[in-house]
Every structure is written in structure tokens, then in C-alpha cells.
C-alpha positions as CSV (number, residue, x, y, z in Angstrom):
1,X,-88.8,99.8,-24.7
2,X,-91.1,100.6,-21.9
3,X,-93.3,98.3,-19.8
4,X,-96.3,99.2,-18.7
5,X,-97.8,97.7,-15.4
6,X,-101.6,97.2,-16.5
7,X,-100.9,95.7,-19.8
8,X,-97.5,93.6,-18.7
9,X,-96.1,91.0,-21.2
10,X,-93.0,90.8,-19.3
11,X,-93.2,87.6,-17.1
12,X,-91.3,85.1,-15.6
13,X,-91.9,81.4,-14.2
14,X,-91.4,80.0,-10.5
15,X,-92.8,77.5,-9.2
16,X,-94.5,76.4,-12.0
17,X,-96.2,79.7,-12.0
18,X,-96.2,82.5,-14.2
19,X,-95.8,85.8,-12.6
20,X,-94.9,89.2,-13.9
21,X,-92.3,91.1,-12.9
22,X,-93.9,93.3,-10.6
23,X,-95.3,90.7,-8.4
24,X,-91.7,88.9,-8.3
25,X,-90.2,88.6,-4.7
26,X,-87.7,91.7,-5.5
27,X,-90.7,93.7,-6.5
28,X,-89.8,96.2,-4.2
29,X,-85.9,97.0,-5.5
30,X,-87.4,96.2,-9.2
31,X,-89.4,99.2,-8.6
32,X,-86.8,101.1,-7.2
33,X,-84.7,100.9,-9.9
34,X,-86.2,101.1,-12.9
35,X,-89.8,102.6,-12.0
36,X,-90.0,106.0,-14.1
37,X,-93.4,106.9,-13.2
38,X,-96.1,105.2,-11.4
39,X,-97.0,102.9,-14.4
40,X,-93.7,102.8,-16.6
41,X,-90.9,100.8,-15.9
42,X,-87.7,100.5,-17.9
43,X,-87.4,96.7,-19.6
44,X,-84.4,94.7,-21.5
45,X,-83.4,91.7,-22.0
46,X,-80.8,91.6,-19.2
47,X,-83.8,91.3,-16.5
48,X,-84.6,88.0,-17.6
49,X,-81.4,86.2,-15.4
50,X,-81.1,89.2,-12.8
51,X,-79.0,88.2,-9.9
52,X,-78.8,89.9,-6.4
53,X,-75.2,91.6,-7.2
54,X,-76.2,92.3,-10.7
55,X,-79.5,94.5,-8.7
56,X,-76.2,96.2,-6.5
57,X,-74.3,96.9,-9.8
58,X,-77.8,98.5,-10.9
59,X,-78.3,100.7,-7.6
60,X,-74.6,102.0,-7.8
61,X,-74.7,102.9,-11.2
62,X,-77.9,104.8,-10.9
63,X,-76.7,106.2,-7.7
64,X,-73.3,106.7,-7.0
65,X,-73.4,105.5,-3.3
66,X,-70.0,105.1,-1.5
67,X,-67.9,105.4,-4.1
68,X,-64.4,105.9,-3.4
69,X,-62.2,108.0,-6.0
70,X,-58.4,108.7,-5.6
71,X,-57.3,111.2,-7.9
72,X,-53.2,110.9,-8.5
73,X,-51.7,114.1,-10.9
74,X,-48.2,114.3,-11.1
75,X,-46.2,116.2,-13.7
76,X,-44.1,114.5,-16.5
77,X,-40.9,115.5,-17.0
78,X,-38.1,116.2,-15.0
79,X,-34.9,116.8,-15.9
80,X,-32.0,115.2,-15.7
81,X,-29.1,115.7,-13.6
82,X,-25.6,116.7,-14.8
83,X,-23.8,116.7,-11.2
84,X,-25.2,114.0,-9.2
85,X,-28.0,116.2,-7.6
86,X,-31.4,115.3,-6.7
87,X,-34.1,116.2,-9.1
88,X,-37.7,117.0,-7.9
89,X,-40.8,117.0,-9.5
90,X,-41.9,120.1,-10.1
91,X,-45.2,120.9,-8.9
92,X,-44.7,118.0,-6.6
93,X,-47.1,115.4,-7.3
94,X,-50.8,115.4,-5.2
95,X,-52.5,112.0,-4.1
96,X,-56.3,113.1,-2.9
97,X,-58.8,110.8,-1.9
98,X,-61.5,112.7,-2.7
99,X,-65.7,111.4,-1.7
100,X,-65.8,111.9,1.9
101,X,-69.2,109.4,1.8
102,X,-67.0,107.0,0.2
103,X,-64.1,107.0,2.1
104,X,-65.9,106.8,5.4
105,X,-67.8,103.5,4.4
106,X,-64.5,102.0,3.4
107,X,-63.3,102.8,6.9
108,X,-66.6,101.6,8.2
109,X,-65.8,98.3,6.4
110,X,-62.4,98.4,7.7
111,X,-63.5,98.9,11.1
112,X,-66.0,95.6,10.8
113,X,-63.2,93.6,9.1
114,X,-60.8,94.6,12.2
115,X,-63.4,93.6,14.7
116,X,-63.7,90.3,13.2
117,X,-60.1,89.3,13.1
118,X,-60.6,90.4,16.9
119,X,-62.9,88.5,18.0
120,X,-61.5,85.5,16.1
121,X,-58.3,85.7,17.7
122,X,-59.0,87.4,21.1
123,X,-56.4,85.7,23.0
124,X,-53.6,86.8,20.9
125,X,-55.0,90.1,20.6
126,X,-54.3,90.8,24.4
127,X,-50.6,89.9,24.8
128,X,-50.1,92.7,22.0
129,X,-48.5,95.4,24.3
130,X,-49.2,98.4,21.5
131,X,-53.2,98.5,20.5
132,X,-54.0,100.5,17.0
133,X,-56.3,102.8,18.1
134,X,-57.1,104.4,14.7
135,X,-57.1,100.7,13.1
136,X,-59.5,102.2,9.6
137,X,-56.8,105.2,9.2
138,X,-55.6,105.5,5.5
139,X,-51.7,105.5,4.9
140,X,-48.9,104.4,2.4
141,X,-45.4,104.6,0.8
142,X,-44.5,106.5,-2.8
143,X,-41.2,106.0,-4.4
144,X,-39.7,106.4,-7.7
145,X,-37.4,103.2,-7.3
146,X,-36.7,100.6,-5.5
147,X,-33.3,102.1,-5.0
148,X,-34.1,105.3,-3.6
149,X,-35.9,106.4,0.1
150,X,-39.5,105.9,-0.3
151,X,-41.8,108.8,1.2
152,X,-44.6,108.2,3.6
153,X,-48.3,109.2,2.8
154,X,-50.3,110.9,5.3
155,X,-53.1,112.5,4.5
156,X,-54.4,115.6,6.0
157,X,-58.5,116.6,7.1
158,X,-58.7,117.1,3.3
159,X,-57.7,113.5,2.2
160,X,-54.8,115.3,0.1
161,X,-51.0,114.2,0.6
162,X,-48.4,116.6,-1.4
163,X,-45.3,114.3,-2.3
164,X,-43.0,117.0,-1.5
165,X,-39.3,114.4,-1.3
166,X,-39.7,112.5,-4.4
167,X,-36.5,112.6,-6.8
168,X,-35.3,110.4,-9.3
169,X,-31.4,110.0,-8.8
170,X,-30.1,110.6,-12.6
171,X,-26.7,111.4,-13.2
172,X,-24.9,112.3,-16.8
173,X,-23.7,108.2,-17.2
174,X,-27.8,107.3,-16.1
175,X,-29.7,105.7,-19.2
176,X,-32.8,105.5,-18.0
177,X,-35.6,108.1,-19.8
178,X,-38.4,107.1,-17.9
179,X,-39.6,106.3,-14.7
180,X,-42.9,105.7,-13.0
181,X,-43.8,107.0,-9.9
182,X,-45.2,104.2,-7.5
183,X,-47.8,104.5,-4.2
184,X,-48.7,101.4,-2.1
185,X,-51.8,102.6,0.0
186,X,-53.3,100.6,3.2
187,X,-54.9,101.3,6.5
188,X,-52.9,100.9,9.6
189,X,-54.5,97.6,10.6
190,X,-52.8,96.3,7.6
191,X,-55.0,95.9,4.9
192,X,-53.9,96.9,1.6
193,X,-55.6,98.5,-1.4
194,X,-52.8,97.4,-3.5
195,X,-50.3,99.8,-5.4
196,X,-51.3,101.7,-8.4
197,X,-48.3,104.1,-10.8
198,X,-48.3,107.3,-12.5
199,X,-48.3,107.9,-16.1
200,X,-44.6,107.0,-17.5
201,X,-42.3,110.5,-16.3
202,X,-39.6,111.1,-18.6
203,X,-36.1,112.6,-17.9
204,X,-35.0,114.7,-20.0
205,X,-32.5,117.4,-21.1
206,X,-33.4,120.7,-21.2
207,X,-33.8,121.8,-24.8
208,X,-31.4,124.8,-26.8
209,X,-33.9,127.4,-28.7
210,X,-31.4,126.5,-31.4
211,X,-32.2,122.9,-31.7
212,X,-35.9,123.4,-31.8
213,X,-35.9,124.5,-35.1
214,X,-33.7,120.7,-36.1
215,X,-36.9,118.7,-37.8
216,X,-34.9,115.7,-38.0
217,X,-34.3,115.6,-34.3
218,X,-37.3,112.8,-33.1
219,X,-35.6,113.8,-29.2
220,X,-37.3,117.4,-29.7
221,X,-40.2,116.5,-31.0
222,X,-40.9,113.9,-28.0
223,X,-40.0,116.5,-25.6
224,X,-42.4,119.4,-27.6
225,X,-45.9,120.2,-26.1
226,X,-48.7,119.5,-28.7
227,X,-51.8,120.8,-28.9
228,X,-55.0,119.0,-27.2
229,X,-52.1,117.7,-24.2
230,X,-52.5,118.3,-20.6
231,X,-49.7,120.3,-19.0
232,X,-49.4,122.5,-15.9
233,X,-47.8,125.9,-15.5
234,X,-45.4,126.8,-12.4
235,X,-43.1,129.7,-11.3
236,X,-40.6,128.0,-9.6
237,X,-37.2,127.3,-10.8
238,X,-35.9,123.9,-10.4
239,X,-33.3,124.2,-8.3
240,X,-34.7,127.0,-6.2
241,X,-35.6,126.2,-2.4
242,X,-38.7,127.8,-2.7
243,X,-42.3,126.2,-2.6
244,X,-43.8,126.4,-6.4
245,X,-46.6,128.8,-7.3
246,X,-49.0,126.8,-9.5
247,X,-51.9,128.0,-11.5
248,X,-55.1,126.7,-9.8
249,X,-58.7,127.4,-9.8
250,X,-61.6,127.7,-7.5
251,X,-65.2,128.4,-7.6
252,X,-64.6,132.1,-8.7
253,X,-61.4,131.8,-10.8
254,X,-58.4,130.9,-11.8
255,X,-55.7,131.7,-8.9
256,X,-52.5,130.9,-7.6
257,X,-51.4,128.6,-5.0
258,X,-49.0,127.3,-3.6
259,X,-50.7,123.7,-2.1
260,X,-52.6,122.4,-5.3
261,X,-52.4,122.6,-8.9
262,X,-54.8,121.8,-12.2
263,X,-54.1,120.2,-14.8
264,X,-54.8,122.3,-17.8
265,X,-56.0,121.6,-21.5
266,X,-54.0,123.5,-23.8
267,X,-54.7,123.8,-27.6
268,X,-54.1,125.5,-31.1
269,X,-56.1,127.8,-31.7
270,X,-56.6,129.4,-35.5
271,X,-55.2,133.1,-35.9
272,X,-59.2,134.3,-37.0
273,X,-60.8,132.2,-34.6
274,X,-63.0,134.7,-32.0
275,X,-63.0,134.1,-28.1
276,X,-66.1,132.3,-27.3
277,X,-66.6,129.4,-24.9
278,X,-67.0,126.9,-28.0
279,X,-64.0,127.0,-30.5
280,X,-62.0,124.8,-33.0
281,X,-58.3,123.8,-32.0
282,X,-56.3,122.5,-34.7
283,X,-53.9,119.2,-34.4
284,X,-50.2,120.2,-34.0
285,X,-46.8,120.9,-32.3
286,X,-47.5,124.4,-30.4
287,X,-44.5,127.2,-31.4
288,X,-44.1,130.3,-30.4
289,X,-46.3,133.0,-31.1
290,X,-49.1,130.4,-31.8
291,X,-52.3,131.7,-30.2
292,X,-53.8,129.1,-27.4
293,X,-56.3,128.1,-25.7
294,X,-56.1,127.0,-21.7
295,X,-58.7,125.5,-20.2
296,X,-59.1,123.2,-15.9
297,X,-59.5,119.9,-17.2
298,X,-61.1,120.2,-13.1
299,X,-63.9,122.6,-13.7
300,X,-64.2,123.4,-17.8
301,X,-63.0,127.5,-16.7
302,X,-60.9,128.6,-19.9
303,X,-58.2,131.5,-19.6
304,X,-59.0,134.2,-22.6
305,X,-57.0,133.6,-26.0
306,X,-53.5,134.3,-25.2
307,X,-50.3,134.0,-27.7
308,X,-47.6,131.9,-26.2
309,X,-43.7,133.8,-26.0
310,X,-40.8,132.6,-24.9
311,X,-38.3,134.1,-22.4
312,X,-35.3,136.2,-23.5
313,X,-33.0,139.0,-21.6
314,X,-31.9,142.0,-22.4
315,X,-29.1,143.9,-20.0
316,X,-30.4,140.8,-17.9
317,X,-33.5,142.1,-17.8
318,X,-36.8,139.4,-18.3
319,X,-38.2,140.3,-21.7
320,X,-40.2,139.2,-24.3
321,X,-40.0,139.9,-29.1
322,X,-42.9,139.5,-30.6
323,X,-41.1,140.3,-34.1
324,X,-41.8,137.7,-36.1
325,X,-38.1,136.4,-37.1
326,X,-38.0,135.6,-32.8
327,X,-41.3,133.8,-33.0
328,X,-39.6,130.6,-34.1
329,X,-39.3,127.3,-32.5
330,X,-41.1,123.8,-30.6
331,X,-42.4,125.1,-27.5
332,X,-40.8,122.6,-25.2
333,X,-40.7,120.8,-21.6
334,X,-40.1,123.0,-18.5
335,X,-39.1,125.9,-20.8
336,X,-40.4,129.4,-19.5
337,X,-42.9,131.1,-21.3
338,X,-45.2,133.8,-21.1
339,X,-48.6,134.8,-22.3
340,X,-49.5,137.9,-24.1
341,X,-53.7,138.9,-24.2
342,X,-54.4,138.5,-28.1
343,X,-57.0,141.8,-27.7
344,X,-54.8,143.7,-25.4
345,X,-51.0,143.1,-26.6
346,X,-49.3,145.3,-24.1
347,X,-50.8,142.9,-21.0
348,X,-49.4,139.3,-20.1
349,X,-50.4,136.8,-17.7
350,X,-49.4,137.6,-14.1
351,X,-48.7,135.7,-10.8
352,X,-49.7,138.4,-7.5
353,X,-49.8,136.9,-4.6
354,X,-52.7,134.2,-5.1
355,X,-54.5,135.7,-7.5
356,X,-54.0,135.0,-11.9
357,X,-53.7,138.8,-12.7
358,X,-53.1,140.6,-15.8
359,X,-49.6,143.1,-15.9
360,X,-48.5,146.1,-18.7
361,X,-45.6,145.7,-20.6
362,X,-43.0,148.1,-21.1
363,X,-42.2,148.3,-24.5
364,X,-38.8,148.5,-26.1
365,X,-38.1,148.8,-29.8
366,X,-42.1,148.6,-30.6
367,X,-42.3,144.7,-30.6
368,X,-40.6,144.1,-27.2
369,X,-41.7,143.9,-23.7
370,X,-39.7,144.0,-20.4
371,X,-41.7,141.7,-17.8
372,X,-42.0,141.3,-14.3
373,X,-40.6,138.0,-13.3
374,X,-43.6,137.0,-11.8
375,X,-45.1,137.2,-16.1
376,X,-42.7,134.0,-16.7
377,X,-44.1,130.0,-16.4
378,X,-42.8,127.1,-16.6
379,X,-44.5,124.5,-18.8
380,X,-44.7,121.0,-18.3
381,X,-46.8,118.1,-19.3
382,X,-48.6,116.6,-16.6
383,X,-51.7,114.1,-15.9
384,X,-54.8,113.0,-13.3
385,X,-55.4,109.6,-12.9
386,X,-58.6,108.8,-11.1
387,X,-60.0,105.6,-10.2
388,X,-63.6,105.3,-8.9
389,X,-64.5,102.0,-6.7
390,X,-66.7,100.9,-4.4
391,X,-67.7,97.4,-2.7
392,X,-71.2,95.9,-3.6
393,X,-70.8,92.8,-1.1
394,X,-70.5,95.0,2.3
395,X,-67.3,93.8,2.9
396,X,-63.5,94.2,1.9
397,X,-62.5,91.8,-0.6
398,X,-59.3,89.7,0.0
399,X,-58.1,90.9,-3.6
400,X,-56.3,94.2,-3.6
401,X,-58.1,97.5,-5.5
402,X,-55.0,97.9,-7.5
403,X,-53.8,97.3,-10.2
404,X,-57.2,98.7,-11.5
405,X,-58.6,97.8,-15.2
406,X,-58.5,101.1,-17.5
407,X,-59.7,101.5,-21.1
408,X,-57.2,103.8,-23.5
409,X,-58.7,102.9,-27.2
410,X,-62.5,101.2,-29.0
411,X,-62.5,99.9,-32.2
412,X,-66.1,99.4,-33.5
413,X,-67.1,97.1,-36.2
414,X,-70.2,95.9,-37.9
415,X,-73.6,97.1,-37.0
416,X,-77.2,95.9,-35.9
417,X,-76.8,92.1,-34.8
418,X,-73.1,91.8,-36.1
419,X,-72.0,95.0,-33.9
420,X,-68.3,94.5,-32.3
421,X,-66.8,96.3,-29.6
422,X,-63.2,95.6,-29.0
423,X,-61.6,97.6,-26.3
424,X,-57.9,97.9,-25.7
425,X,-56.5,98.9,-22.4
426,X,-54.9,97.4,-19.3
427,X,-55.1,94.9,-16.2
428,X,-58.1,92.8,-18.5
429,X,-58.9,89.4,-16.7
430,X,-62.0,86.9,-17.2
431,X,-62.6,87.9,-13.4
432,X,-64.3,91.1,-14.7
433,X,-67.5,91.2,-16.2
434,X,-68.8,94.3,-18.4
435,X,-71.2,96.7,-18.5
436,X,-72.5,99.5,-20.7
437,X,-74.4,102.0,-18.4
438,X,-77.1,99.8,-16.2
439,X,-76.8,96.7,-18.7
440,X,-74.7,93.5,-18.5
441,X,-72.4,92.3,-21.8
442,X,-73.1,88.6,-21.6
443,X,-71.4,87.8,-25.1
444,X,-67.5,89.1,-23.8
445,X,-64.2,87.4,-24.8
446,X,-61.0,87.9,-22.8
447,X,-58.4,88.5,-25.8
448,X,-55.5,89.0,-23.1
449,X,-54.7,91.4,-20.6
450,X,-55.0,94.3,-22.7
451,X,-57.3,93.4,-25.0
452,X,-61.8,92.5,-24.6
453,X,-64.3,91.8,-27.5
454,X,-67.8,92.5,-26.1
455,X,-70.7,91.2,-28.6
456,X,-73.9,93.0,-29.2
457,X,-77.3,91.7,-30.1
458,X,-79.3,93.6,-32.4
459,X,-81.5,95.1,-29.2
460,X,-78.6,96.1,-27.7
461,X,-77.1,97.8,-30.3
462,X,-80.3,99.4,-31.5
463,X,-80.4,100.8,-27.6
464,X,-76.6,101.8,-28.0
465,X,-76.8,103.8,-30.8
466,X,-80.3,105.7,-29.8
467,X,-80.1,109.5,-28.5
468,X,-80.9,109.4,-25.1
469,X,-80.1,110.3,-21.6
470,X,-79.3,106.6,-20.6
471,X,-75.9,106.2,-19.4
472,X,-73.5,104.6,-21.7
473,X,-70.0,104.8,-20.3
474,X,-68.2,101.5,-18.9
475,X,-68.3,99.5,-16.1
476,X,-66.0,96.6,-14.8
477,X,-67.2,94.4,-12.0
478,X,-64.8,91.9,-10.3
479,X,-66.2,88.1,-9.4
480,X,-65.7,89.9,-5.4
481,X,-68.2,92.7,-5.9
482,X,-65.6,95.3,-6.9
483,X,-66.7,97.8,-9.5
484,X,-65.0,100.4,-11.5
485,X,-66.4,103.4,-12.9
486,X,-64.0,104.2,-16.1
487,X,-66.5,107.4,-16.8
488,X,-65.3,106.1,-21.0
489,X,-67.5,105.8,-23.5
490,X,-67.5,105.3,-27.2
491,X,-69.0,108.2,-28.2
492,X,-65.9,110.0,-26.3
């Protein structure tokens, strides 16, 4: 619904006095935000009660400014060890802190907030005999257990810390099959931004070809890559000394690097289905000799179709069948595999130096190919969390950032003025309030701390449910002036 400035029917009283809304003291941010043109404004129901932080929720969701985002992606498998040793993620996981806007208002508030502690306490402040001189400077700990060495986080002129010592100490008598991987950040005046974990890493054992064909084994099927899953590709070996190549893109490619990684998409893709940019993927356990799909979960760039092989030797040479009695079996975690071109079967996926290139099979036998090592990749599933914060009050709150609130699942019921949103996820508390692109839930019930019920009324709902450019993903707000982006919403 629009307002229009000449005709208004949108008025308020103060005072005693009826005013409309564009002669209201906050005229001037009202127009800000929700003019459209010079006579239309944007109008709901949620104006009626505006406060001044629910105006700064407003301006950062229609603006973005001084957001802080930390993106986290970490592999998640490693395998376990046999013989005592120490087994390292492989690529080793990246911590960024990406928003360089962002980042330097949080050290400007950091800065203010160790000024003030100064001045409160100036007379303790000189009989310290070592002074901070970088007080705002962003640092932290990462550690697998509480057991084992943690590793200290320093990040570089790119905001970007590789975790290069991280190990999990497994042995053959271990029992553990999972394990998260933990980071404390803070600044080094002390103030803490809490500690957030990776996505649960699972240790496993490295699967026979023979047992991937055992149906009844749930083991392989929980170690097996599925189709629609995020996994990365490497070239390193795992016990090799040597830094991991990693498939990676930039703004003219894909390439290969040594420093970062993506996170890639990978999905089923029909035997008739052409190469185009928009395609069907079908729901399933990948095997070998499937044809996939690989696309940057960073940037939307997608390899061509490409039919997934698994490694073999012959006269301990690297080679590749693609007769179809070898094309059997799960494709499963850190196994190496290789991709043949679908339209051009004698080329395969290639590592050179940094660049993704293609390389020309030699073939033996007709349906066999002897490979350069550098055609051979090692699969794992992997994941990027990101969390996107900033601070609406001008100040550091006293509450850590992390844990942060996240949303994994809606479930929608009932429609018009009976419409339900209940969303599951985790870190819930009734210190958060909700809201739905640039408008506030006011009907939300805390169900516990994995569990909200938001309530719509039939002009909200209406609004939901209309085709639009409005932004509809999720926002939580703490009581302090915290928001979170979760860039969810139910049409995802």
C-alpha cells in the first residue's frame, strides 16, 4: 500500500494533536527511508509504534552500513589415525573477516570503548609498564579439543587466517566420530566477540571400492557424497608435507591455488540433460561414471558437465576404465577421483600450475586412460559459515556476538489471517526480536532455544505472499542493538 503525501490518511496523535506522518518530529529519517519518489512513501502497520532502534534496524536493512561478516569454511572429514599420528584437515580450514567498512567501525568502536575504560581508570592505567598500542587489533585461539594445543589467529592485510596446525589426535582405540572445530575471537584490549564452531567434522576410515557396493552398510552411506552437497576438491595427499593445491576461482575463472579454496556445489545430473547454465540435478548418492555438475557456491561459475571416475593403476601407472563393469560404486570421502569432459572423452580435468586446465588421455584398451597425476582430486565434503552483524547503538555491547542465532528449517501453516511461521534452528532466546525484510513480527513465541512461532496478520501475510522486490529474508535483533542478517527466507 502506498501513501501519498497530498492526500495522507496516515496520522498520528501528540499532544493532543493530530499530525500526519510527514510532519512528525522524525520527518526527516521517515523520508529517508521509505520515500520512493517525491510524493510516495511506503506505509504498514508497523509505523504506527516506530521506535528509534526499530528506524536503525530499518536504515541497516535498507543499507547494509558497517556490517561485519566472518566467513568460516572448513572441510568435513578427516580420517582417522591407525598409528598414533596427527591428522590435518585437508585444505586446512580459512577464517576471513571479510567487509573492510565493517570491520573498521568495529575497531572504531573498540577504540572509543578502550578510551573510556582509560579515562575511567587513569591512575591505574599508568603503573602498567607494557601499553597496547594496537588496542582495536582483531585476534583469537582455534582448537579442536580442549586436550590438544590450540592455534593462534592472526590475521593478515586481507583479514584471512589459514589454520594450517589443526589436528584431531585419533588413534585406532579412539571412539569419537565427530568433532567440532572451535575459534574464540577478541581484540587485544580484551574484548571478546565470543566463540562460534564449525559444522560437526567426522573421522572416518577410509573406504575399500569393495565395500561400496554393501547396501546394508549405513557406515558407507554416511561417508558417500550426495548430490546437491557442498564438497571441495584438493591434490594433496594426506600425509604428504606439501601445501595443498585447491580448486578456487577468481573474477576470470576457475584456478588453482594454494592459499584459498571454494566451496563447490556438486550435483546429478541426467545422462540427456544438455550443458546450459540452467539445468535439473536429480536427488541421490553420486557413483561413478555419473555425470555432474560443479558449480562456486562464492560466485555461481559452473565447471562444464563432466563424468566422475575413480582412480586405479596399471604397471603403477595413474589410470582411469570407463568400461562400464568398473563404473561401479558410492563415490566416497577423500577418495581420488577424476573428471572426464562428457563432449570431449579423451580430456580430464587438470591442475598446471595455478590454472584449472584441461589434459589428453592416453588410451589403453579403448576404454582406458593413463593420467597425469596432476588429473587426480581428492573429494571431501566441506561448508562456509557466515555470520553478518553489525551494532545499531554506536557502541559494543557487553554481550558476546557469538553463539549467533541461525535458522536450518520453516514450516508454514494456515494462510490469510491464520498464517503460521514456525522456524527451527539454533541459539533462540526471547532477547531477539524478528523481522521479515524492513518489518517487525510483533505476534512471536519463544518455543525454546531451537524453536520460534511468528504470527501473521492478514496484511502481513497478504504483503508476504505478493511478487515483489521487497526484501523478505530474516532478521534477528538482540534487546543490545545487535542484528543478524541470516540472508534465509521461506521462499528458499
Amino acid at each position: 500500500m502506498y501513501y501519498n503525501e497530498e492526500n495522507a490518511f496516515a496520522t498520528q496523535t501528540i499532544n493532543g494533536v493530530k499530525r500526519k506522518f510527514n510532519d512528525l518530529t522524525q520527518s526527516d529519517t521517515f523520508d529517508r527511508l521509505y520515500k520512493k519518489s517525491k510524493t510516495e512513501y511506503v506505509y504498514h502497520d508497523s509505523l504506527r509504534n516506530i521506535t528509534s532502534i526499530d528506524m536503525r534496524v530499518i536504515q541497516y536493512i535498507n543499507n547494509r552500513l558497517n556490517e561485519c561478516i566472518v566467513s568460516f569454511k572448513t572441510p568435513l572429514s578427516i580420517p582417522k589415525s591407525y598409528y598414533g599420528e596427527k591428522r590435518r584437515l585437508n585444505p586446512n580450514p580459512i577464517i576471513t573477516l571479510e567487509n573492510k567498512e565493517g570491520w573498521s567501525h568495529f575497531q572504531k568502536l573498540s577504540k572509543n570503548m578502550n578510551n573510556q575504560f582509560q579515562m575511567r581508570n587513569s591512575d591505574n592505567i599508568r603503573k602498567l609498564t607494557v601499553q597496547n598500542l594496537r588496542p582495536s587489533k582483531i585476534v583469537g585461539m582455534a582448537h579442536t579439543l580442549d586436550t590438544v594445543d590450540k592455534e593462534v589467529l592472526d590475521f593478515n592485510d586481507q583479514k584471512m587466517h589459514t589454520l594450517k596446525n589443526i589436528f584431531f589426535p585419533s588413534n585406532k582405540n579412539s571412539k569419537s566420530t565427530a568433532f567440532n572445530l572451535s575459534c574464540n575471537l577478541f581484540t587485544s584490549n580484551g574484548y571478546s566477540l565470543g566463540t562460534f564452531k564449525s559444522a560437526p567434522i567426522n573421522v572416518i576410515s577410509k573406504a575399500r571400492r569393495k565395500k561400496m557396493n554393501c547396501k546394508k552398510n549405513s557406515d558407507i552411506y554416511n561417508s558417500s557424497i550426495r548430490s546437491n552437497s557442498t564438497i571441495t576438491l584438493s591434490s594433496k595427499s594426506v600425509s604428504s608435507n606439501l601445501r595443498s593445491r585447491c580448486i578456487a576461482t577468481d573474477e576470470e575463472g576457475f584456478i588453482c591455488s594454494v592459499t584459498e579454496w571454494d566451496v563447490l556445489k556438486i550435483y546429478l545430473i541426467d545422462e540427456d540433460e544438455n550443458d546450459r547454465e540452467t539445468f535439473q540435478y536429480k536427488e541421490d548418492y553420486i557413483k561413478y561414471g555419473s555425470i555432474v555438475k560443479i558449480v562456486s557456491t562464492k560466485n555461481g561459475m559452473a565447471l562444464p558437465m563432466l563424468r566422475i571416475l575413480y582412480e586405479s593403476e596399471i604397471n603403477n601407472q595413474k589410470c582411469v576404465s570407463t568400461f562400464e563393469k568398473d563404473m561401479v560404486g558410492l563415490v566416497s570421502e577423500m577418495q581420488k577421483v577424476c573428471f572426464q569432459f562428457v563432449e570431449n572423452p579423451q580430456l580430464f580435468l587438470c591442475f598446471k600450475d595455478e590454472k584449472i586446465v584441461t589434459s589428453k588421455g592416453n588410451t589403453i584398451d579403448g576404454l582406458k586412460y593413463m593420467l597425469e597425476e596432476d588429473c587426480f582430486f581428492q573429494i571431501s565434503s566441506a561448508d562456509e559459515t557466515i555470520v553478518k552483524f553489525s551494532f545499531l547503538n554506536g557502541k559494543l555491547p557487553q554481550t558476546p556476538i557469538f553463539p549467533y542465532p541461525s535458522i536450518t528449517k520453516f514450516i508454514q501453516t494456515g494462510g490469510d489471517a491464520t498464517y503460521k511461521i514456525q522456524i527451527e534452528g539454533r541459539n533462540f532466546s526471547t532477547c531477539l526480536s524478528i523481522w521479515i525484510g524492513a518489518r517487525k513480527m510483533n505476534q512471536i513465541f519463544v518455543l525454546s532455544s531451537e524453536s520460534f512461532l511468528i504470527l501473521l496478520n492478514r496484511e502481513q501475510y497478504r504483503w508476504l505472499i505478493t511478487d515483489n522486490d521487497d526484501d523478505k529474508t530474516f532478521y534477528f535483533v538482540r534487546e543490545d542493538g545487535v542484528i543478524y542478517s541470516t540472508e534465509r527466507s521461506i521462499f528458499d
